[in-house]
C-alpha positions, -999 to +999 in steps of 0.1 A: -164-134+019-128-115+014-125-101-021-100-077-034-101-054-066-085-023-077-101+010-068-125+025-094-126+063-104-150+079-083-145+066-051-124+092-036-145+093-006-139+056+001-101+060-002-103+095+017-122+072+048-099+047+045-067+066+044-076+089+071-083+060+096-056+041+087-033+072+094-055+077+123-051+042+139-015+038+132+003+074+131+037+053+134+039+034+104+037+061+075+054+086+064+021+108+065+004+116+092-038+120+097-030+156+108-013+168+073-039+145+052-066+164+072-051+195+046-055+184+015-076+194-008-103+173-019-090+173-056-061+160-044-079+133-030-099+130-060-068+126-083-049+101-059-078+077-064-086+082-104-051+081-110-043+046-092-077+034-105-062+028-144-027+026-161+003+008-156+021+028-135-001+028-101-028+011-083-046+011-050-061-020-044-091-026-014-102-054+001-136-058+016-150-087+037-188-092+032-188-056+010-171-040+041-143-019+036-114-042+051-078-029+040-059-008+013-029-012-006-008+006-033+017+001-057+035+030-074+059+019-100+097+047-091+116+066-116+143+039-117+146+017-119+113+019-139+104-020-134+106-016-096+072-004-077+076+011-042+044-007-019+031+020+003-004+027+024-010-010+036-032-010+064-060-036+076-087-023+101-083-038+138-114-055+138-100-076+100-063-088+115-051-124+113-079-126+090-060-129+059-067-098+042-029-084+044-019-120+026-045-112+002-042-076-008-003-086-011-014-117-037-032-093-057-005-066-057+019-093-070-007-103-097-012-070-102+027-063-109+030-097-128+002-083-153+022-049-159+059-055-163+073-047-129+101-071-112+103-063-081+086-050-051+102-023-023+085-017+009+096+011+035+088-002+074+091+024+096+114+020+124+095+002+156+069-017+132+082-050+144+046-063+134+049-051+092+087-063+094+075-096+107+046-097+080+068-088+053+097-112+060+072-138+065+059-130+031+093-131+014+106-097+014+144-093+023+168-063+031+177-039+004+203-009+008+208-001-031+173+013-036+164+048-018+126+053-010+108+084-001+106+075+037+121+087+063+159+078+068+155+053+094+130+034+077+141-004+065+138-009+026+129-044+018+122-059-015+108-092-031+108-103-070+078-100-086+085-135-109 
């Protein structure tokens, strides 16, 4: 069965795991790579997770299928404008594809947004991810050049309304 919730504090470790094998299985489609994550400290880690686990502002969701650890996803609201959130870290293991657990991590990060005031959505693909773009397109996001992401600079910005 394929559920999805929002991370609770104290599971750094899980988000650590997760994080450093999605970074490790697909180096091209962040802006971070395993290598530099390998660094941090593991307060760092420790504060990433608590911090996206309450408020308004951020959250990492996971999926699981059959209590298995099956995808991540975060939403971090920007600076301005303050009711647009910048999607980043999505990544569902090989062995969970075409399973729907991308579709359903992106449900919950719209419900999510719904619940706390954002209207819109940006995404950063890196350039050569033909397989996000395609995903994200399919899902409704479209082209945006006024809103500037922390990605690299050849990086597409897309965007979908939350409502």
């Amino acid at each position: 069965m394929l559920t999805v919730r929002r991370i609770r504090q104290g599971e750094s470790k899980l988000y650590k795991k997760l994080r450093l094998k999605s970074l490790r299985d697909s180096p091209g489609a962040f802006g971070s790579t395993y290598e530099s994550a390998l660094k941090r400290i593991p307060e760092s880690w420790t504060e990433q997770a608590d911090g996206s686990s309450r408020g308004s502002d951020r959250a990492t969701l996971l999926a699981f299928v059959d209590d298995r650890p099956a995808g991540l996803a975060a939403l971090y609201r920007l600076d301005s404008p303050a009711d647009v959130g910048e999607l980043v870290q999505v990544w569902v293991p090989p062995e969970f594809r075409r399973q729907g657990v991308a579709v359903a991590l992106m449900d919950n990060i719209f419900i999510w947004a719904t619940k706390n005031n954002f209207r819109a959505i940006t995404a950063g693909i890196m350039a050569g991810n033909a397989g996000a773009m395609n995903f994200y397109q399919n899902y409704g996001f479209t082209p945006e050049t006024g809103i500037v992401l922390n990605c690299p600079g050849d990086a597409a910005v897309l965007i979908k309304d939350v409502i």
